[in-house]
N, C-alpha and C positions, 0 to 999 in steps of 0.2 A: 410491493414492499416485502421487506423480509425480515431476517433475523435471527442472531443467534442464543441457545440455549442450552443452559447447561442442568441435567434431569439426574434423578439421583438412581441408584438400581431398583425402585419401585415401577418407576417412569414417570415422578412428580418433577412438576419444573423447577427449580430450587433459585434460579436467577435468570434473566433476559436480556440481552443490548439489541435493540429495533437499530435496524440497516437498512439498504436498499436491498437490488437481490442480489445474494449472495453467489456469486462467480465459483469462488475457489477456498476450499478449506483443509488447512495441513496443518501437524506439529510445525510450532517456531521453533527458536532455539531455548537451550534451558541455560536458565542466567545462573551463575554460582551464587548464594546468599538467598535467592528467590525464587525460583521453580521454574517448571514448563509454560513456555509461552503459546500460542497459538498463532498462527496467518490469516488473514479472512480478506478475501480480496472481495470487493464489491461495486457494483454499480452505484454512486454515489449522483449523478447527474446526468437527465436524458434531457434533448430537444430536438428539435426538426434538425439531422445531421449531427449532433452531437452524442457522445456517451466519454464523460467522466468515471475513472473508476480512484477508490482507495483499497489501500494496504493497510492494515492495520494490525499490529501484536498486541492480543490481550491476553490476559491473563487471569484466572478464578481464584483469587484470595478474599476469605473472610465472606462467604456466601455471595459477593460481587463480582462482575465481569469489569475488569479494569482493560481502558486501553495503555500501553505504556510506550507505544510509538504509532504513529499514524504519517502516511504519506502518501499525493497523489498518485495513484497507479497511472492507468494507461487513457491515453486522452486520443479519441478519432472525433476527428472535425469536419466539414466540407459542405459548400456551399456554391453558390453559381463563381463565388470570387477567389476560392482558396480549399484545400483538402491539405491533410496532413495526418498522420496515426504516429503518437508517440509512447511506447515500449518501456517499462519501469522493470529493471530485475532488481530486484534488493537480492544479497549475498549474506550471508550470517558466517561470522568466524567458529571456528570448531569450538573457542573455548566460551561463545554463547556472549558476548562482550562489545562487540561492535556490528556493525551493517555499514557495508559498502553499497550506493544505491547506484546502479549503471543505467542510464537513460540514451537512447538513438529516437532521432526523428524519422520516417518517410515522408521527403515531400510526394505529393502527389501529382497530378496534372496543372497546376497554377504556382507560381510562383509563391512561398514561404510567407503569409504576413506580418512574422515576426521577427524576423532574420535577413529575408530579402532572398531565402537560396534559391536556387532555381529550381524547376520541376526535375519530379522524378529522379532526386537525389535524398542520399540518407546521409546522417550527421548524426556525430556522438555528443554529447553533453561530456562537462567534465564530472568525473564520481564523488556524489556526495557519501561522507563519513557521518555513521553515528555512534556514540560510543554509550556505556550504559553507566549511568549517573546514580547511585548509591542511596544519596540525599533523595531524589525525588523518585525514586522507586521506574526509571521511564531510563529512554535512550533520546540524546538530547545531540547536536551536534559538537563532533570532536573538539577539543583544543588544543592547539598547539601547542 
């Protein structure tokens, strides 16, 4: 289990969001109107062959760790019937506003069970958009 925390220059905890454990932590982007976001990638779901992971930008306003986008990261699978590892890049625009999320599959040695492709090929997903919503303080997907 893990978890992230934000400590004030004393070294008191000042807020907490319990995760799984925590892979990867960087500056997100910074939204005009609302501040520095953060990245937190995380192990979100384990089991015999499995590990789920999420993406997640939060943000520290008002003593709270808010999320204000979350999304599956990277998924490896595999089992006597099927293997697959799927790759999440989310993109941030320079002016802090949208996310482009790029996902490719690896099949692995079995045949794809959700697609049908055949082993030992890779596939792109189409990219999903998110843009950042005002009203709800969060990046929600684009609209046309």
């Amino acid at each position: 289990m893990g978890a992230l925390f934000v400590i004030d220059c004393r070294g008191k905890r000042v807020a907490a969001l319990p995760l799984g454990f925590v892979k990867k932590l960087r500056n997100g982007p910074i939204v005009p109107g609302f501040g520095p976001t953060f990245e937190v990638d995380y192990v979100s779901g384990t089991g015999t062959g499995v590990e789920v992971q999420t993406i997640l930008l939060v943000a520290f306003r008002d003593g709270v760790i808010s999320t204000v986008w979350s999304h599956q990261g990277s998924d490896m699978e595999g089992n006597f019937e099927y293997e697959y590892n799927e790759i999440v890049s989310p993109q941030f625009s320079r002016d802090g506003l949208r996310i482009d999320v790029h996902k490719k599959r690896k099949v692995g040695s079995y045949k794809d069970p959700d697609f049908g492709w055949p082993p030992n090929t890779t596939h792109v997903f189409p990219v999903e958009h998110f843009c950042w919503n005002t009203t709800g303080n969060a990046f929600t997907v684009c609209v046309k």
